[in-house]
C-alpha positions, -999 to 999 in steps of 0.1 A, spaced: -330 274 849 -352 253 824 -329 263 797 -296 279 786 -300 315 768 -275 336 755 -271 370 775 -250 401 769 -237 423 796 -232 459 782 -214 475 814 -181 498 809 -171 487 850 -151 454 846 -154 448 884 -195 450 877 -187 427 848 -170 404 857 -195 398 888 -223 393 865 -205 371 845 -196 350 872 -231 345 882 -245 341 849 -220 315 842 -228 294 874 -265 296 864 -258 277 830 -261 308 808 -237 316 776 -225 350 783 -207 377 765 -195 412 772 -194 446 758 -175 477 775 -193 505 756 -225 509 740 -212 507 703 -197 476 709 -224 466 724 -247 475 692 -225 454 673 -226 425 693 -264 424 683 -261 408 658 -226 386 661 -235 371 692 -275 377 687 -277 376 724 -316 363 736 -316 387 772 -296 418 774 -280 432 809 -277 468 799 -260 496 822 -276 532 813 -238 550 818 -212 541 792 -192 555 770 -196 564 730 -231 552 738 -251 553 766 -279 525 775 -308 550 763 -291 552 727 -284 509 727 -323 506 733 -333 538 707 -306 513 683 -325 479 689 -360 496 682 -349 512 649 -336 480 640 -369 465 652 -347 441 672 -372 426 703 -349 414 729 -356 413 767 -336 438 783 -328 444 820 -315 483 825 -287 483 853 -279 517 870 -259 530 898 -274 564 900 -311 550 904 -327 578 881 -361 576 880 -362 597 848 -340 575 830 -362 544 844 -394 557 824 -376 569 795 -358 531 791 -390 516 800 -408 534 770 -380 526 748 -386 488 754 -368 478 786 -387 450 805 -367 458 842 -347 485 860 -318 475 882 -305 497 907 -264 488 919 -255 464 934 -276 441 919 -289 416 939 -281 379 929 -320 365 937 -336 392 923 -320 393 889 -324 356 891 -360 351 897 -361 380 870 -344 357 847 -366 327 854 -398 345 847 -381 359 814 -368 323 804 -402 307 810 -421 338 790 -391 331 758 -401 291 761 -442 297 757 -436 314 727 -415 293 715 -433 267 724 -461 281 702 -439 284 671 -443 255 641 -406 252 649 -420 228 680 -441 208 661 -409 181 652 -409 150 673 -370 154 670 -367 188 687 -358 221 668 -325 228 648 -306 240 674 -279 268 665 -271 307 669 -241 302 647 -243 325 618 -245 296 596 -270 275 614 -291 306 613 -288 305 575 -301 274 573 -330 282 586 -337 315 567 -335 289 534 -355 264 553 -382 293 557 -380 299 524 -387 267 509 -413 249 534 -440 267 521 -439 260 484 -440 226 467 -401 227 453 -377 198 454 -346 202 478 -314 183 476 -299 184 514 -260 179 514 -238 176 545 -213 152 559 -227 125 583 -242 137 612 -245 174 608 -284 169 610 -296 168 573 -330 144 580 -334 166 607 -334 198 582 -360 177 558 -384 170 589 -384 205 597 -391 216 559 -419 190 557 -432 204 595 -432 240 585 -450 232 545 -485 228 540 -479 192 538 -470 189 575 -502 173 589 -494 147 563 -470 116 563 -432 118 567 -412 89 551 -375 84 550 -361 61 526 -320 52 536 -308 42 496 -274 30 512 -291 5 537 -306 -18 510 -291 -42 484 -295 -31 450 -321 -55 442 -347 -41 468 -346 -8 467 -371 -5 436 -397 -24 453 -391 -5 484 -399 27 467 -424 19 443 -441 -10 457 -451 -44 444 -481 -66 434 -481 -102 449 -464 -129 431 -437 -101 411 -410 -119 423 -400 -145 448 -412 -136 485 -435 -116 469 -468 -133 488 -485 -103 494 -494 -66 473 -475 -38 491 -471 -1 489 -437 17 481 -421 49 502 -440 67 473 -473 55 482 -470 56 517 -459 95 515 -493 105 494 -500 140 508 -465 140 528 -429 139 517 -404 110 509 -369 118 516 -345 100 497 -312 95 521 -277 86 500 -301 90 467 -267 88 447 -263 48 457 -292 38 436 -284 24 403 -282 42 371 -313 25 355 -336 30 389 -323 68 387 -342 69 353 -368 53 364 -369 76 397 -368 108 375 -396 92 353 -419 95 381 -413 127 394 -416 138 359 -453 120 358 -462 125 389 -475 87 390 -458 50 393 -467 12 387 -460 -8 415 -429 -41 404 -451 -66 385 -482 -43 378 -499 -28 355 -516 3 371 -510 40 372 -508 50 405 -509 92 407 -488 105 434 -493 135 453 -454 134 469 -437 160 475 -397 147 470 -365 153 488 -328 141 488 -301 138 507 -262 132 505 -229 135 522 -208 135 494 -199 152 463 -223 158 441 -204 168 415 -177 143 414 -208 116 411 -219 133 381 -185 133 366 -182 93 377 -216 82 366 -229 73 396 -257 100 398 -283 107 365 -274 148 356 -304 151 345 -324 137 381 -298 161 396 -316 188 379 -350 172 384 -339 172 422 -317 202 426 -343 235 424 -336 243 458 -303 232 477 -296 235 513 -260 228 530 -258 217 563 -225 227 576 -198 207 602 -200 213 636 -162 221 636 -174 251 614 -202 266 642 -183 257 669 -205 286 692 -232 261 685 -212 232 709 -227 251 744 -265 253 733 -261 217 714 -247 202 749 -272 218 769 -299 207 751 -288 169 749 -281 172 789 -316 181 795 -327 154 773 -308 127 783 -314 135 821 -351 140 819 -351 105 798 -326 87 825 -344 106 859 -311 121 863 -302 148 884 -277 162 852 -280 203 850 -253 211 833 -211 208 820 -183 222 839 -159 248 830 -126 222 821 -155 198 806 -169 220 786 -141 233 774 -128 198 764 -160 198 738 -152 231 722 -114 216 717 -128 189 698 -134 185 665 -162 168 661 -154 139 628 -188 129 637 -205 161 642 -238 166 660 -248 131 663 -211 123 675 -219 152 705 -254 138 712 -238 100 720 -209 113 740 -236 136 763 -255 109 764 -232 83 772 -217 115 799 -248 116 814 -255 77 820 -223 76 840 -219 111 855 -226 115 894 -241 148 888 -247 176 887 -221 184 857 -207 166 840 -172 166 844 -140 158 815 -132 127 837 -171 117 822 -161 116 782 -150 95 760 -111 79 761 -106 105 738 -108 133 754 -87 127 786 -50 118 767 -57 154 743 -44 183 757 -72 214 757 -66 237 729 -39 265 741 -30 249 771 8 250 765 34 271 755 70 276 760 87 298 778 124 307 775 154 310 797 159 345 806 120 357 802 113 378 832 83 364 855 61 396 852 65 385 813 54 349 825 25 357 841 11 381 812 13 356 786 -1 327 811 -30 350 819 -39 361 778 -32 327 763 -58 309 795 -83 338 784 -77 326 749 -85 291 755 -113 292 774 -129 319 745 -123 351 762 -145 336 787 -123 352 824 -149 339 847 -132 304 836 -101 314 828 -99 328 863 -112 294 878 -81 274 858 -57 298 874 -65 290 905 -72 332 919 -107 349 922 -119 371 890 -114 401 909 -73 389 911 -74 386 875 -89 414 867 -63 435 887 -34 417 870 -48 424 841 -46 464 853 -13 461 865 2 446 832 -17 476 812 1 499 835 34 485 835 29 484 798 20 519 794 50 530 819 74 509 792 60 531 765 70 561 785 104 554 791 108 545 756 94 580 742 
């Protein structure tokens, strides 16, 4: 598959389930379930699913209603009907409702597949015709709730001339944010400079961002143009803007104020045409309140503000984030890489991520360079992920606790760990899905017969 898509199966059979699921998961797709058409509706939006496997026959909602719910919520995603009564009435009436295919069951593994592919390449043209796709970087990647917020406000802002302060800790992606508001805004056929405040002495910084004329100071053997300058019709990002000096601060707000600068040692006006924005990873505030950042450049600065949260916080964003560095990384080293195993990918979504995306995109990539293919397995990371346990993988069990009790808190707490995900839960366990699936059954039952005996 050229790339890893969220799908949601909507089918009240768990033995039809659990079969996609299975399939989906071995073809590198993100999958989630719902076991009636309400829950389904709801799962629209939580888990904003990009291809929907939708069965026509459930309960509190049928398929019919799910697609009459998308299209009144002007929701456009590709939708596969699934049936096992074959009724060519209900065919037309989903197909008129928006569904792209009808399934008949059994559904038949190369069929849905190839159906898959051909919807997977459609999704990638248009997104490949989107501005999002004009960043040499790649674009944001993230169905996290909060991801997705960032790019409503990035939508928001790209198109007018405002100034945006960008805070996040190190390596959530915050340059990445500014290139993609200075893609999107008229300005994006223009230049793109990034100036990193924390990477120069004090002493150079000024000439780096406003130039200087030849002979203004020792070394100085030639004229040369600032960040400011070379961003005329662009944007200048400012990267750890705090770590400038007080009097440069003034000097800083003076020209954003004017909208024009003189170069260290000249004389001349220069007008800028720039549009300006910052960047931090620490408290704003609390460099206010210590003098190390100018209140009144914070205001100059702070008309729009965008925060770019931890990966720790959007950890659903880990299996898109991973997939996407894989296929970069392989395609880059002519590696035969497709995807991440069930106990290494698992590993990932244990972690949490100090370093945050950039820390993910040097462990795939170092992952990749010594993987054999073609996943990468836990035994591929970093030292520190092969002395952690994964998250829930222990418990205790005490003395007298009877082994039908055993096995039903085994089975929910390995469900629990892998993310509800049973297709890998199942795996870990060492029995087929259909096994689980029936002890899952059987401990409902015996359940429900203890709640009779005690009546």
């Amino acid at each position: 598959m050229a790339e890893c898509k969220r799908i949601l199966i909507a089918e009240d059979d768990p033995s039809v389930r659990g079969l996609l699921r299975e399939l989906l998961v071995r073809w590198n797709f993100e999958v989630a379930e719902a076991v009636d058409g309400l829950q389904a509706c709801s799962m629209l939006e939580s888990f904003r699913p990009d291809i929907l496997l939708l069965d026509i026959k459930m309960p509190k909602l049928d398929g019919l209603a799910v697609l009459s719910e998308m299209r009144s919520r002007q929701l456009s995603i590709p939708t596969f009907i699934i049936s096992g009564e074959g009724g060519i009435s209900d065919a037309v009436r989903a197909v008129k409702l928006g569904a792209e295919e009808y399934l008949e069951k059994p559904v038949e593994p190369n069929q849905l597949r190839l159906l898959l592919r051909r919807t997977q390449e459609r999704l990638a043209r248009v997104s490949a015709s989107t501005p999002w796709q004009k960043l040499g970087e790649g674009p944001i990647i993230g169905q996290s709730a909060a991801i997705q917020q960032v790019m409503e406000m990035i939508g928001q802002v790209a198109p007018t001339e405002a100034p945006v302060i960008i805070v996040g800790e190190s390596g959530t992606g915050k340059e990445l944010v500014a290139r993609t508001i200075h893609s999107l805004s008229p300005r994006g056929d223009g230049p793109y400079v990034g100036l990193n405040c924390a990477a120069l002495p004090a002493n150079l910084i000024e000439s780096e961002l406003f130039g200087h004329e030849k002979g203004s100071f020792t070394g100085a053997e030639d004229a040369r143009k600032g960040c400011f300058e070379q961003a005329q019709g662009g944007s200048l990002l400012l990267d750890e803007f705090t770590e400038m000096r007080p009097e440069l601060q003034a000097k800083l707000l003076r020209v954003l104020e004017d909208r024009k600068l003189r170069r260290v040692g000249g004389n001349r006006e220069i007008p800028l045409d720039v549009r300006t924005m910052a960047a931090s990873n620490g408290d704003l505030g609390r460099a206010i309140a210590e003098g190390r950042l100018r209140q009144d450049l914070y205001y100059r600065l702070s008309v729009f503000t965008i925060s770019v949260p931890p990966l720790r916080e959007r950890p659903e964003d880990i299996v898109p984030l991973t997939q996407a560095f894989i296929q970069r990384f392989a395609a880059e080293s002519h590696r035969a890489i497709t995807g991440a195993d069930e106990e290494c990918m698992v590993a990932l979504q244990s972690y949490s991520w100090p370093g945050n995306v950039r820390q993910l995109r040097n462990v795939i990539q170092r992952a990749v360079a010594l993987s054999p293919g073609p996943y990468l397995r836990r035994a591929d990371l970093p030292p520190e992920f092969q002395s952690r346990p994964l998250a829930g993988t222990t418990f205790q069990v005490r003395v007298g606790t009877t082994l039908e009790e055993v096995e039903q808190d085994l089975i929910n707490r390995t469900i629990a760990a892998f993310r509800g995900n049973k297709t890998r839960a199942a795996k870990a366990l060492g029995i087929s899905l259909r096994t689980l699936y029936n002890r899952l059954s059987h401990h409902r039952s015996v359940r429900g017969s203890e709640k009779d005996r005690t009546r």
